[in-house]
PDB file of N, CA, C, O and CB in Angstrom:
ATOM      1  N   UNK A   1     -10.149 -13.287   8.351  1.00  0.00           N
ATOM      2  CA  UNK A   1      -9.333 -12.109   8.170  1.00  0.00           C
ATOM      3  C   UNK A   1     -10.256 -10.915   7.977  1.00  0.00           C
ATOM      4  O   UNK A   1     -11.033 -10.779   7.032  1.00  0.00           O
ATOM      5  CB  UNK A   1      -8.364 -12.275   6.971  1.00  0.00           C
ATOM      6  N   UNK A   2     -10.118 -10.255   8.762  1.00  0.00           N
ATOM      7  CA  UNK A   2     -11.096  -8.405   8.759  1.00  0.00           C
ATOM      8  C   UNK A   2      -9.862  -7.765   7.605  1.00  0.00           C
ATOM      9  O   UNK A   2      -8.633  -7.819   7.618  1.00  0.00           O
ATOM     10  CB  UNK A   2     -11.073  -7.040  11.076  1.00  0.00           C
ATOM     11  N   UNK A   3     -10.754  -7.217   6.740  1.00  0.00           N
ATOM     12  CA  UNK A   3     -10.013  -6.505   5.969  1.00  0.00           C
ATOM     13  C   UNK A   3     -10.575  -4.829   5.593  1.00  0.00           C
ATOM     14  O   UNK A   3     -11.665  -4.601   5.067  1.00  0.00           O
ATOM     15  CB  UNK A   3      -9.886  -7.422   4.778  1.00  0.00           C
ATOM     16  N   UNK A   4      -9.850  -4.059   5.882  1.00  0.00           N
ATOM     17  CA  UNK A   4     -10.506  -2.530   5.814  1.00  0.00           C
ATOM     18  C   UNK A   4      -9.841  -2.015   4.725  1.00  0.00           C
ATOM     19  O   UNK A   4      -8.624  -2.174   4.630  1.00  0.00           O
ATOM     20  CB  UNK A   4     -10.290  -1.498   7.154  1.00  0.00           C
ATOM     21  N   UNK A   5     -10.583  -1.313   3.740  1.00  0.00           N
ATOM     22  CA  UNK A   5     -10.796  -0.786   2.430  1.00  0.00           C
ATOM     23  C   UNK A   5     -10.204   0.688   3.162  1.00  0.00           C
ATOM     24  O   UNK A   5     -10.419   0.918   4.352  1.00  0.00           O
ATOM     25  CB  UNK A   5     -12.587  -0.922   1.655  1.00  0.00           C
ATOM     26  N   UNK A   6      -9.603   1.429   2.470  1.00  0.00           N
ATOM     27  CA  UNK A   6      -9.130   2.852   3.110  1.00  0.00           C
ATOM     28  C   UNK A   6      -8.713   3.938   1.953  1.00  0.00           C
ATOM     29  O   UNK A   6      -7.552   3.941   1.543  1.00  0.00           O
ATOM     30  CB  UNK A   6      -7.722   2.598   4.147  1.00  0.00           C
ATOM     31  N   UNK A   7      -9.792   4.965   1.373  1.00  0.00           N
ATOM     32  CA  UNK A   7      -9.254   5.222   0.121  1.00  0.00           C
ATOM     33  C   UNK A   7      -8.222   6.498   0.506  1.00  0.00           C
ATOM     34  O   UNK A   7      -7.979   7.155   1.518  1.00  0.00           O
ATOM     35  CB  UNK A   7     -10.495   5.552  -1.042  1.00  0.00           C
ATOM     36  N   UNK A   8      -7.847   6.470  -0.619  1.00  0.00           N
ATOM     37  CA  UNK A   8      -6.777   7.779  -0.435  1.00  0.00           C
ATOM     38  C   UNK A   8      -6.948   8.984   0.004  1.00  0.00           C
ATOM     39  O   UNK A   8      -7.773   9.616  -0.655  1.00  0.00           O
ATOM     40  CB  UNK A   8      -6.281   8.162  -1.450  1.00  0.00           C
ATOM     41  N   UNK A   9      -6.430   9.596   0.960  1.00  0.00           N
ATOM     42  CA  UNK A   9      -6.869  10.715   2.288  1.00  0.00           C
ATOM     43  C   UNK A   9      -7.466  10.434   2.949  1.00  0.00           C
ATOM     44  O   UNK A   9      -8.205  11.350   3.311  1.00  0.00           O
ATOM     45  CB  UNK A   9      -7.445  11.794   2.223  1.00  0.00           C
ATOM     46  N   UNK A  10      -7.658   9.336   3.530  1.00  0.00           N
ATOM     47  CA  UNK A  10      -8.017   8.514   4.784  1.00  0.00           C
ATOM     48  C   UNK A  10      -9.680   8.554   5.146  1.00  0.00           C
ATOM     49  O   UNK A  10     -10.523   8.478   4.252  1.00  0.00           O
ATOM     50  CB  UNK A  10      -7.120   9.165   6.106  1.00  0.00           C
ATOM     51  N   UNK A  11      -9.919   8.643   6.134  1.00  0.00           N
ATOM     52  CA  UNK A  11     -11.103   8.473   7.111  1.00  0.00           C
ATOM     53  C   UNK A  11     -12.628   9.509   6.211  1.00  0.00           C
ATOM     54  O   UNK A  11     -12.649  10.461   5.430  1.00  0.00           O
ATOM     55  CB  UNK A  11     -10.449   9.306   9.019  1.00  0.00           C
ATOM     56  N   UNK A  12     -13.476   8.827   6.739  1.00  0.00           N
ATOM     57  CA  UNK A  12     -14.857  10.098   6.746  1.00  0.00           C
ATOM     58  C   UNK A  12     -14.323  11.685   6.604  1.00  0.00           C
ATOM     59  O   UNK A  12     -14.491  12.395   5.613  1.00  0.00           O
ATOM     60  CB  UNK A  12     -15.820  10.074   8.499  1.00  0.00           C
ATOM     61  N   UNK A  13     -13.763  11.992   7.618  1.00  0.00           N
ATOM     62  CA  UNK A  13     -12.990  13.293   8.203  1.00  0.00           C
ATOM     63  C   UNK A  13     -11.660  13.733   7.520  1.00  0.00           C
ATOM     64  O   UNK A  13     -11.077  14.709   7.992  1.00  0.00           O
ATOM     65  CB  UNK A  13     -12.604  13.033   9.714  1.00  0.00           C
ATOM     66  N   UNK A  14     -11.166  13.115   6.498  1.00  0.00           N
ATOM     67  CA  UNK A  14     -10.384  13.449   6.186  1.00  0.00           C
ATOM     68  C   UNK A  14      -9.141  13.136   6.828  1.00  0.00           C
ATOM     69  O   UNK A  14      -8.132  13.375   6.165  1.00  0.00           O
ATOM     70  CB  UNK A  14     -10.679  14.326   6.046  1.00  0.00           C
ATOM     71  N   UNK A  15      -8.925  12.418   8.538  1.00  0.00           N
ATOM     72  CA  UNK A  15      -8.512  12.029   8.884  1.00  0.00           C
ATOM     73  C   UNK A  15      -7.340  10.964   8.048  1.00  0.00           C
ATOM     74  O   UNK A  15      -7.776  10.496   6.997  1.00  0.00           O
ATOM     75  CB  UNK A  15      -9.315  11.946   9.525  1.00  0.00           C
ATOM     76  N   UNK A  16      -6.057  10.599   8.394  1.00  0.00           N
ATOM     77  CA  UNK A  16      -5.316   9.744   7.422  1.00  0.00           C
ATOM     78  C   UNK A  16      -5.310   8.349   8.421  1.00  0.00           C
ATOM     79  O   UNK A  16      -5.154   8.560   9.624  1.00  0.00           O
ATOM     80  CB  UNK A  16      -3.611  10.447   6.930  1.00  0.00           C
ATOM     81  N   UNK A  17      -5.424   7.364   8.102  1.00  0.00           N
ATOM     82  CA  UNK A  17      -5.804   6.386   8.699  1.00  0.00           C
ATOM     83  C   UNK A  17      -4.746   5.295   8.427  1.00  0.00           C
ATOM     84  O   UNK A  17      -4.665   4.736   7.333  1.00  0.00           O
ATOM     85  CB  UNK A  17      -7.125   6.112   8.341  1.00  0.00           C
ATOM     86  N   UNK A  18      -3.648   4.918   9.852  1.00  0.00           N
ATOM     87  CA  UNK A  18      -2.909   3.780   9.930  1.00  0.00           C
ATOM     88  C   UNK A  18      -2.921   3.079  10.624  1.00  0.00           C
ATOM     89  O   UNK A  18      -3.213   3.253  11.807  1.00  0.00           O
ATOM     90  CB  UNK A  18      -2.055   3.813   9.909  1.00  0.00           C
ATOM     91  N   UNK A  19      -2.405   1.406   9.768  1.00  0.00           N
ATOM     92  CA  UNK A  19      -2.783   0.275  10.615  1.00  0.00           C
ATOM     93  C   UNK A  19      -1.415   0.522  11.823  1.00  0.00           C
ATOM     94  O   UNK A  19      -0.269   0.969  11.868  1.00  0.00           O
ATOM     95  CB  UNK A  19      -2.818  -1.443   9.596  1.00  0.00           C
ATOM     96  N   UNK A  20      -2.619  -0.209  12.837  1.00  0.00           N
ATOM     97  CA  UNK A  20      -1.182  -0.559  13.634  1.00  0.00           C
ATOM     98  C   UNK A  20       0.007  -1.446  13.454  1.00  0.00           C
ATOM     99  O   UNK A  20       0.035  -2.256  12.527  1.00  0.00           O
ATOM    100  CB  UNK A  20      -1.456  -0.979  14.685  1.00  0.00           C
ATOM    101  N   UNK A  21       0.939  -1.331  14.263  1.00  0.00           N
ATOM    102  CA  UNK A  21       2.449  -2.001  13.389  1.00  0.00           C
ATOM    103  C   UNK A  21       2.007  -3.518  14.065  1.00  0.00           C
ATOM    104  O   UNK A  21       2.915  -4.285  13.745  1.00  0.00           O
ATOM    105  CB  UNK A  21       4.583  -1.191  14.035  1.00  0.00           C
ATOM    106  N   UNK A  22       1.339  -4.003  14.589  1.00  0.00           N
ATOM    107  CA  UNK A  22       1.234  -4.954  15.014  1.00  0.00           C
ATOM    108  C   UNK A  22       0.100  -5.872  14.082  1.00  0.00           C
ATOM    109  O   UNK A  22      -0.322  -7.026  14.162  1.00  0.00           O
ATOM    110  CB  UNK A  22       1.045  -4.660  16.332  1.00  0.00           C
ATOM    111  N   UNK A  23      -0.098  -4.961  13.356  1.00  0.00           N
ATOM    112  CA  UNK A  23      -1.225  -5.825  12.283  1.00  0.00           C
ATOM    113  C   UNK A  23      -0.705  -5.873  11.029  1.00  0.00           C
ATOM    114  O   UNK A  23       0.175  -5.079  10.696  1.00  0.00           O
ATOM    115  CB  UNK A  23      -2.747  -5.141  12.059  1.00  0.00           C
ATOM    116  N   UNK A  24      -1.263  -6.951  10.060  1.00  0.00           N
ATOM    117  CA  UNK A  24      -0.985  -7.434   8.755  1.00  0.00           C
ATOM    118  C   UNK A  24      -1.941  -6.013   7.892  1.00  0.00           C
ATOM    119  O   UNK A  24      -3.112  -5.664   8.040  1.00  0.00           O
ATOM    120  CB  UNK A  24      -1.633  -9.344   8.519  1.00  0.00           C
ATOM    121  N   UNK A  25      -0.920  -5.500   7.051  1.00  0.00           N
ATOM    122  CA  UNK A  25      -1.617  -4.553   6.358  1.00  0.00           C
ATOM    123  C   UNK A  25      -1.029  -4.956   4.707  1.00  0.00           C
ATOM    124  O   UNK A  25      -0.096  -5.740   4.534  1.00  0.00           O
ATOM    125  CB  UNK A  25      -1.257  -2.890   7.018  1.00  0.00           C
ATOM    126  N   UNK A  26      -1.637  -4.381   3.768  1.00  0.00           N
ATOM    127  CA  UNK A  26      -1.509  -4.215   2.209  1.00  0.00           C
ATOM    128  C   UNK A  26      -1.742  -2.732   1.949  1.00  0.00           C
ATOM    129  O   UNK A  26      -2.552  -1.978   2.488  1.00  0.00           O
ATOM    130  CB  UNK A  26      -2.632  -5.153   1.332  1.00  0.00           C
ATOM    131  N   UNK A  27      -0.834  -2.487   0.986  1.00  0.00           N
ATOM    132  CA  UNK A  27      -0.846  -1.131   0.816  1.00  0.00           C
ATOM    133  C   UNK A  27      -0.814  -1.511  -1.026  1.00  0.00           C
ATOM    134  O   UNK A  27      -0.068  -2.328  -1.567  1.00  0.00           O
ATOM    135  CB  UNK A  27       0.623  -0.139   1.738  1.00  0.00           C
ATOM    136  N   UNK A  28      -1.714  -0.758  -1.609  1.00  0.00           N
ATOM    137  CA  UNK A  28      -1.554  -0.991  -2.989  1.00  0.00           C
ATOM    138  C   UNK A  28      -1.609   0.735  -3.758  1.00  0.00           C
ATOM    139  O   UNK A  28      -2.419   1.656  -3.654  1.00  0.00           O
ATOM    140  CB  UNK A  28      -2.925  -2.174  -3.512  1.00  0.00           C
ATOM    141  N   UNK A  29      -0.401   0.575  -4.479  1.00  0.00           N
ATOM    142  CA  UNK A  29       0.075   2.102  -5.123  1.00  0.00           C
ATOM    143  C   UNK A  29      -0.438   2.045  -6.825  1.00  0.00           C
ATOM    144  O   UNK A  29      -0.642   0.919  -7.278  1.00  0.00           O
ATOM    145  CB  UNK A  29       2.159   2.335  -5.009  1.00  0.00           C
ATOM    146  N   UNK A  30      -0.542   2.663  -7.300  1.00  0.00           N
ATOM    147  CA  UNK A  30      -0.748   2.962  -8.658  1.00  0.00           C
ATOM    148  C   UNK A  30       0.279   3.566  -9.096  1.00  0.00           C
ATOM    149  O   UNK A  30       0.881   4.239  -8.260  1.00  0.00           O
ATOM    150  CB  UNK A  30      -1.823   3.670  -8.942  1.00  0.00           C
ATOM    151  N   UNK A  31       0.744   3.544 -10.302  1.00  0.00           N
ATOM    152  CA  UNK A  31       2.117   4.017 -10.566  1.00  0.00           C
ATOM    153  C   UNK A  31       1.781   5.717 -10.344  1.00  0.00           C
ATOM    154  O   UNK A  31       2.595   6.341  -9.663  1.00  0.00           O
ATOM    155  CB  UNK A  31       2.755   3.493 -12.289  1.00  0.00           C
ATOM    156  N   UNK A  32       0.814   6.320 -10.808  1.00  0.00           N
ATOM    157  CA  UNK A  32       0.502   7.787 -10.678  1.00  0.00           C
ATOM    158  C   UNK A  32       0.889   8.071  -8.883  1.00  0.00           C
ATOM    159  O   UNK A  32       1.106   9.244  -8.579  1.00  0.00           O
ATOM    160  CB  UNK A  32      -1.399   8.111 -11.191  1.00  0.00           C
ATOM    161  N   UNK A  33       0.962   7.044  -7.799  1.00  0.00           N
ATOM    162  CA  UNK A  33       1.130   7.406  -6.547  1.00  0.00           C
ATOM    163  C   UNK A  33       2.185   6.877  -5.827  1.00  0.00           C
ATOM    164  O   UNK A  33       2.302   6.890  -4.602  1.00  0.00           O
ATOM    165  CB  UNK A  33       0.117   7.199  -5.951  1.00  0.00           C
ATOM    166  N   UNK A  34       3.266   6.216  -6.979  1.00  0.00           N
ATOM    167  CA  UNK A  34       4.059   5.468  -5.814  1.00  0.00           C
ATOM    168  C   UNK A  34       5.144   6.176  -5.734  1.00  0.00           C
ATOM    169  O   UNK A  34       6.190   5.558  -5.535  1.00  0.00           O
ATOM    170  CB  UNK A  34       4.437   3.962  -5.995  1.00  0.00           C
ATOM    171  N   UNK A  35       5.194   7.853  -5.886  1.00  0.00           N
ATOM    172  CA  UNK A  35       6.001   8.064  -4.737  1.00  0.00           C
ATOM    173  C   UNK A  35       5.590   8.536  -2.968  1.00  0.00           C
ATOM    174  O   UNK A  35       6.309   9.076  -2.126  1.00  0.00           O
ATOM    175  CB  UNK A  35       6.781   9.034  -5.313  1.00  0.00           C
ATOM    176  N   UNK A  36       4.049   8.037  -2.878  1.00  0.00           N
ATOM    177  CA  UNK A  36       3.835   7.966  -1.745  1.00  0.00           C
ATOM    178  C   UNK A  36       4.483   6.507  -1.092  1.00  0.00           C
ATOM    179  O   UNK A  36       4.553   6.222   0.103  1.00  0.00           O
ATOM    180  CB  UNK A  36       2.427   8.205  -1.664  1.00  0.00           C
ATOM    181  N   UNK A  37       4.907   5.726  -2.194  1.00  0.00           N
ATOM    182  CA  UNK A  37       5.356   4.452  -1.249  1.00  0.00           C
ATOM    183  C   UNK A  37       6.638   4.529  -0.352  1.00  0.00           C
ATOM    184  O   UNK A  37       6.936   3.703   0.511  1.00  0.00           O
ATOM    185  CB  UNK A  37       5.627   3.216  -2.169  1.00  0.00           C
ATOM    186  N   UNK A  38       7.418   5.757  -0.722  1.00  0.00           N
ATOM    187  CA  UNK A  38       8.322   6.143   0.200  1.00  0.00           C
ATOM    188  C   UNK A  38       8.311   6.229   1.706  1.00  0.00           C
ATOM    189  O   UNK A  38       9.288   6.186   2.454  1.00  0.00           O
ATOM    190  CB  UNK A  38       8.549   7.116  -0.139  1.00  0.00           C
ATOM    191  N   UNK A  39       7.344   6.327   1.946  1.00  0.00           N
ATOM    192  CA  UNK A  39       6.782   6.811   2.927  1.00  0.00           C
ATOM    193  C   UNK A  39       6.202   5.495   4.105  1.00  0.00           C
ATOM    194  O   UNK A  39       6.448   5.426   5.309  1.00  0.00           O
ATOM    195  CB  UNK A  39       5.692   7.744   2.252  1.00  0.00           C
ATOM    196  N   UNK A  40       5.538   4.737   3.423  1.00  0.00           N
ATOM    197  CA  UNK A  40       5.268   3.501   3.939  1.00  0.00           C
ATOM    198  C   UNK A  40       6.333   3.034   3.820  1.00  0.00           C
ATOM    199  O   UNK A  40       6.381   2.725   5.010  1.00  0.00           O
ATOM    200  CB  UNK A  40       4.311   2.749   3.456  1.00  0.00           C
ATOM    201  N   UNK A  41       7.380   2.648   3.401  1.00  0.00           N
ATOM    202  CA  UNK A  41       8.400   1.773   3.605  1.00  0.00           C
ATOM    203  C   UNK A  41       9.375   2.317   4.731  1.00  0.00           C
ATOM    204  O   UNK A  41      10.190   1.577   5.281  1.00  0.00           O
ATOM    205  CB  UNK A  41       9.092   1.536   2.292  1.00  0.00           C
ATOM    206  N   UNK A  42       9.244   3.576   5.017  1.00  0.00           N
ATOM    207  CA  UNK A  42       9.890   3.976   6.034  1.00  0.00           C
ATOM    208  C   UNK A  42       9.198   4.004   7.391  1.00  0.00           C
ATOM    209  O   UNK A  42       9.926   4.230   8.357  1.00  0.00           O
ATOM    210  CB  UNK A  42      10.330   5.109   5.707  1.00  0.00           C
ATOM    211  N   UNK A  43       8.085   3.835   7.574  1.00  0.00           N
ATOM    212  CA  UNK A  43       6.908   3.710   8.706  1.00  0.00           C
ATOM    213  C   UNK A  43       7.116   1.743   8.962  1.00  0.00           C
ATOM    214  O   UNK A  43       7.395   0.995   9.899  1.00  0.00           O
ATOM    215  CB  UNK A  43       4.847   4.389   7.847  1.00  0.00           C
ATOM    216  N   UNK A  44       6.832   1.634   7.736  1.00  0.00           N
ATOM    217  CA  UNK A  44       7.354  -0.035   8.142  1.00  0.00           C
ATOM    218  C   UNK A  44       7.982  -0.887   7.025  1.00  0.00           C
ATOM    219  O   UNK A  44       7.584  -1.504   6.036  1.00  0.00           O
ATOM    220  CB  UNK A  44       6.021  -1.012   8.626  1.00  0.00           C
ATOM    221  N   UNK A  45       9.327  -0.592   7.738  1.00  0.00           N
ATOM    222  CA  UNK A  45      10.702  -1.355   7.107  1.00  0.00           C
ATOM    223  C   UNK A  45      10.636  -2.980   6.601  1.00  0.00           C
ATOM    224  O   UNK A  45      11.290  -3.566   5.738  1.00  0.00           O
ATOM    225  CB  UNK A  45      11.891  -1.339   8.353  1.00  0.00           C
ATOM    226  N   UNK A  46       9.893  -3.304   7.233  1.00  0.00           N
ATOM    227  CA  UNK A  46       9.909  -5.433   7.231  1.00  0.00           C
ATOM    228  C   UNK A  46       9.512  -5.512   5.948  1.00  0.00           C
ATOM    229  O   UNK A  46      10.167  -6.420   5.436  1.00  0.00           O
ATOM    230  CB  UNK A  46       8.541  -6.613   8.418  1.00  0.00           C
ATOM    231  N   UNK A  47       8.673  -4.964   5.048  1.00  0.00           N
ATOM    232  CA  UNK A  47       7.090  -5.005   4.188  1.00  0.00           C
ATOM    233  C   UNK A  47       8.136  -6.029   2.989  1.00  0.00           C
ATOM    234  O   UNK A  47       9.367  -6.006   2.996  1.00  0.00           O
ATOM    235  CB  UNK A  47       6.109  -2.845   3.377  1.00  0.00           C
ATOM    236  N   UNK A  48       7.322  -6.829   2.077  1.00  0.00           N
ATOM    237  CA  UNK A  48       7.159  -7.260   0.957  1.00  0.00           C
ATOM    238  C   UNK A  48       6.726  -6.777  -0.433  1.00  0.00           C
ATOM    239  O   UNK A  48       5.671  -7.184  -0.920  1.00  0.00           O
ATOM    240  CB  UNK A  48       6.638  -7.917   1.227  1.00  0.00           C
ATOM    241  N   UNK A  49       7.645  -5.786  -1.174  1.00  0.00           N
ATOM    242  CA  UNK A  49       7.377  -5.308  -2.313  1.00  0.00           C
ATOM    243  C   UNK A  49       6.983  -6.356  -3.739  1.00  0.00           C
ATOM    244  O   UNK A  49       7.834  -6.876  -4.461  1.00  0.00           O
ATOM    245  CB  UNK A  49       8.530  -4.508  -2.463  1.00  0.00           C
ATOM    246  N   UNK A  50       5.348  -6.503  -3.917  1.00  0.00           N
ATOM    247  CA  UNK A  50       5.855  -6.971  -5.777  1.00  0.00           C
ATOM    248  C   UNK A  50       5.322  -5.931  -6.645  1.00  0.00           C
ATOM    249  O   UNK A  50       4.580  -5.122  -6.087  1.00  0.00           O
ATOM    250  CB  UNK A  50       5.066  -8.635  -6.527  1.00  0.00           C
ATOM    251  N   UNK A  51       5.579  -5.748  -8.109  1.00  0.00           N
ATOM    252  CA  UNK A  51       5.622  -4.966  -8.980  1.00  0.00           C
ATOM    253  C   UNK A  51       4.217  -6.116  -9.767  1.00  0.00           C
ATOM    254  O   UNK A  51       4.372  -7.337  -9.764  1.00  0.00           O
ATOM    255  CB  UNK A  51       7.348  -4.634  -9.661  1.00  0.00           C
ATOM    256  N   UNK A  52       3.625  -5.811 -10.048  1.00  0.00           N
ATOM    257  CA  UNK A  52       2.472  -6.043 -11.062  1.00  0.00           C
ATOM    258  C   UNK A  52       2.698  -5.476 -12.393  1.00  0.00           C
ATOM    259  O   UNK A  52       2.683  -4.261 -12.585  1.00  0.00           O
ATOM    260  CB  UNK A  52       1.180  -5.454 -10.569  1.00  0.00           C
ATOM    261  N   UNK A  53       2.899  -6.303 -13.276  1.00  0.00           N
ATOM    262  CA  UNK A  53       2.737  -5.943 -14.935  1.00  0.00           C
ATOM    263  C   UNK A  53       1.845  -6.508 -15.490  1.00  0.00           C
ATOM    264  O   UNK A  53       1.280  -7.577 -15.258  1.00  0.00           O
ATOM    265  CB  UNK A  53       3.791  -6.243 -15.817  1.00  0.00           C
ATOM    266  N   UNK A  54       1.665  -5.427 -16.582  1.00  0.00           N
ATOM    267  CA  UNK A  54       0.649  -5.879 -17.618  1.00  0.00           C
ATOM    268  C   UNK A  54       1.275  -6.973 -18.361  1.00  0.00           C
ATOM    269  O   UNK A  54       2.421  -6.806 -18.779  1.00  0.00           O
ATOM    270  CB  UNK A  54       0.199  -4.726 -18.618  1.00  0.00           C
ATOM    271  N   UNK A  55       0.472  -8.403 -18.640  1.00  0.00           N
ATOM    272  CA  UNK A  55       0.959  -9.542 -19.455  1.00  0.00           C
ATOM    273  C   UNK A  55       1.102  -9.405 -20.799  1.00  0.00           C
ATOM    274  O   UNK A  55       1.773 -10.008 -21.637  1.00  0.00           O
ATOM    275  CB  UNK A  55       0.201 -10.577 -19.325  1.00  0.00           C
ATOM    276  N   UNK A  56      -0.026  -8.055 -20.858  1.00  0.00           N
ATOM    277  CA  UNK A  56       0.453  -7.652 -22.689  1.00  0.00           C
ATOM    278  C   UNK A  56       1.335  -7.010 -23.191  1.00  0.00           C
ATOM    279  O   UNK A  56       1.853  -7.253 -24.281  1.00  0.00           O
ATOM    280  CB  UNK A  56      -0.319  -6.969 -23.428  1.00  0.00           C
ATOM    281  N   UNK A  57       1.668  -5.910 -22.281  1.00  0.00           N
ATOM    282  CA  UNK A  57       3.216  -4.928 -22.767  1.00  0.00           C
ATOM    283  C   UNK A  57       3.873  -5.012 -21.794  1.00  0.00           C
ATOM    284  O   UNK A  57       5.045  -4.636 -21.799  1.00  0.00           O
ATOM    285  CB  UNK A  57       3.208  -3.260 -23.117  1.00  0.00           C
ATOM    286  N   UNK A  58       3.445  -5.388 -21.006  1.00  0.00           N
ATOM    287  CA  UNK A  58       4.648  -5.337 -20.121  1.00  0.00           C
ATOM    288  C   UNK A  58       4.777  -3.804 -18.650  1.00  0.00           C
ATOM    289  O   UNK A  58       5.570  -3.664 -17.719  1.00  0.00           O
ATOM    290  CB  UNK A  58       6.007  -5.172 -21.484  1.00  0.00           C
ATOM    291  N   UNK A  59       3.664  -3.006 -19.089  1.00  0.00           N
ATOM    292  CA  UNK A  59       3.743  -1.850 -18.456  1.00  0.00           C
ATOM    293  C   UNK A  59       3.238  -2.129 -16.888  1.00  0.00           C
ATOM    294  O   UNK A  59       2.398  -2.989 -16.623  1.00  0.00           O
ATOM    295  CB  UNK A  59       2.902  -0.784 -19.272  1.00  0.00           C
ATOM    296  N   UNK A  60       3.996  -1.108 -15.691  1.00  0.00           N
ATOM    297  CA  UNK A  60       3.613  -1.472 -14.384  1.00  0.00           C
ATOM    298  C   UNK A  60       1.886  -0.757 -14.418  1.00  0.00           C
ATOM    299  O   UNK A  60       1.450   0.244 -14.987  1.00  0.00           O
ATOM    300  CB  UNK A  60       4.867  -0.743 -13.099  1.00  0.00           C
ATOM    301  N   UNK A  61       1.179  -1.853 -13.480  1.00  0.00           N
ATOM    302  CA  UNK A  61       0.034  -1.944 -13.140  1.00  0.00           C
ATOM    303  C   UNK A  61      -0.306  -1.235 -12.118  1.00  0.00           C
ATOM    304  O   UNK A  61      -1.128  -0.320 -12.082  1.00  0.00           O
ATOM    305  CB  UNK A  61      -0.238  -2.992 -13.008  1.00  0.00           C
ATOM    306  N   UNK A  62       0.701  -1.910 -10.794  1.00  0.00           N
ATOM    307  CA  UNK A  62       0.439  -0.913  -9.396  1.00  0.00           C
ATOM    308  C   UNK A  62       1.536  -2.049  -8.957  1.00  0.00           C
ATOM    309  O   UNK A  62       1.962  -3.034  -9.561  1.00  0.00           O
ATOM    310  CB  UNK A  62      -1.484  -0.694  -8.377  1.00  0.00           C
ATOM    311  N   UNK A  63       1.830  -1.491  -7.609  1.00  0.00           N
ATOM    312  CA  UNK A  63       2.488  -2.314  -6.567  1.00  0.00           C
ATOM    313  C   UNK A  63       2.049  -2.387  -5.199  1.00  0.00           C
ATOM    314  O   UNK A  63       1.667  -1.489  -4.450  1.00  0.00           O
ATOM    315  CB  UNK A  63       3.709  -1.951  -6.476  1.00  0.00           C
ATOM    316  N   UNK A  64       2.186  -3.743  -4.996  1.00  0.00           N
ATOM    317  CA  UNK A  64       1.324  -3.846  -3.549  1.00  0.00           C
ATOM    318  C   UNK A  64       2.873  -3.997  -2.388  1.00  0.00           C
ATOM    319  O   UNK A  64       3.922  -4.620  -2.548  1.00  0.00           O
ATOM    320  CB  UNK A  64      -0.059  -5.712  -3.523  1.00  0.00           C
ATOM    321  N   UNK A  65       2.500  -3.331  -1.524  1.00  0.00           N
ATOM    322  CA  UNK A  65       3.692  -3.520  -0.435  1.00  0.00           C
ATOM    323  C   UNK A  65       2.497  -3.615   0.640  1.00  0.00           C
ATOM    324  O   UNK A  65       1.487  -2.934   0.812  1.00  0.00           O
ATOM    325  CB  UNK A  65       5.074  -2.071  -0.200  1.00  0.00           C
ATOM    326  N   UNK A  66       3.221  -5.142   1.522  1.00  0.00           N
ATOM    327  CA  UNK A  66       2.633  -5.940   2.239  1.00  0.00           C
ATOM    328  C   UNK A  66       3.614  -5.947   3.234  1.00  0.00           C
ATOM    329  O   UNK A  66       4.779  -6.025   2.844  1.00  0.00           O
ATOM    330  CB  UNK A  66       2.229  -7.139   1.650  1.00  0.00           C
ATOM    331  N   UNK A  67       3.311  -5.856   4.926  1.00  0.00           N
ATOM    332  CA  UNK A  67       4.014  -5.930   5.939  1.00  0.00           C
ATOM    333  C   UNK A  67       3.057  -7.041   7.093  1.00  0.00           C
ATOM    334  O   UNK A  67       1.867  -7.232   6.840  1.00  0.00           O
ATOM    335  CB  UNK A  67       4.324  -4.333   6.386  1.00  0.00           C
ATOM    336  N   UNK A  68       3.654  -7.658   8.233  1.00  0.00           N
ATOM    337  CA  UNK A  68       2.982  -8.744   8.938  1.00  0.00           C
ATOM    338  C   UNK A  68       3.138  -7.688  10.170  1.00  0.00           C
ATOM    339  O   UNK A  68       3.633  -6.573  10.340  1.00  0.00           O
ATOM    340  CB  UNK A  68       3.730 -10.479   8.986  1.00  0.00           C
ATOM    341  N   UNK A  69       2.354  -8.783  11.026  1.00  0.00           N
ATOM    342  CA  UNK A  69       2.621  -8.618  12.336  1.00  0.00           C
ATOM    343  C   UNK A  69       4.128  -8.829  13.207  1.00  0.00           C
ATOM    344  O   UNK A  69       4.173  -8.627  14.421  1.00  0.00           O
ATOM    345  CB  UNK A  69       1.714  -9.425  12.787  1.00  0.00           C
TER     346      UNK A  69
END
């Protein structure tokens, strides 16, 4: 599995950088950013949302939304 690291505001260039819909991607939000997850879920509808909590209080961690080929 090739896996590409992509930090937030995309490319070298500033460029914004998306997988193609034909590839397995992970998208992981931090609660400070997930109302950018709006956005990916509407680019690709299929995806797999889980919520990550902290085991000690209980507070959200991040959420990863995962889509296939």
């Amino acid at each position: 599995m090739d896996v590409a690291m992509v930090p937030p505001g995309g490319g070298a260039g500033g460029e914004t950088l998306v997988p193609d819909a034909g590839q397995e991607a992970r998208f992981v939000f931090l609660p400070q950013r997930l109302s950018e997850l709006d956005a990916v879920r509407a680019r690709y509808p299929h995806g797999v949302e889980t919520a990550v909590h902290s085991p000690a209080d209980e507070r959200l961690l991040y959420v990863v939304y995962e889509v296939g080929p």
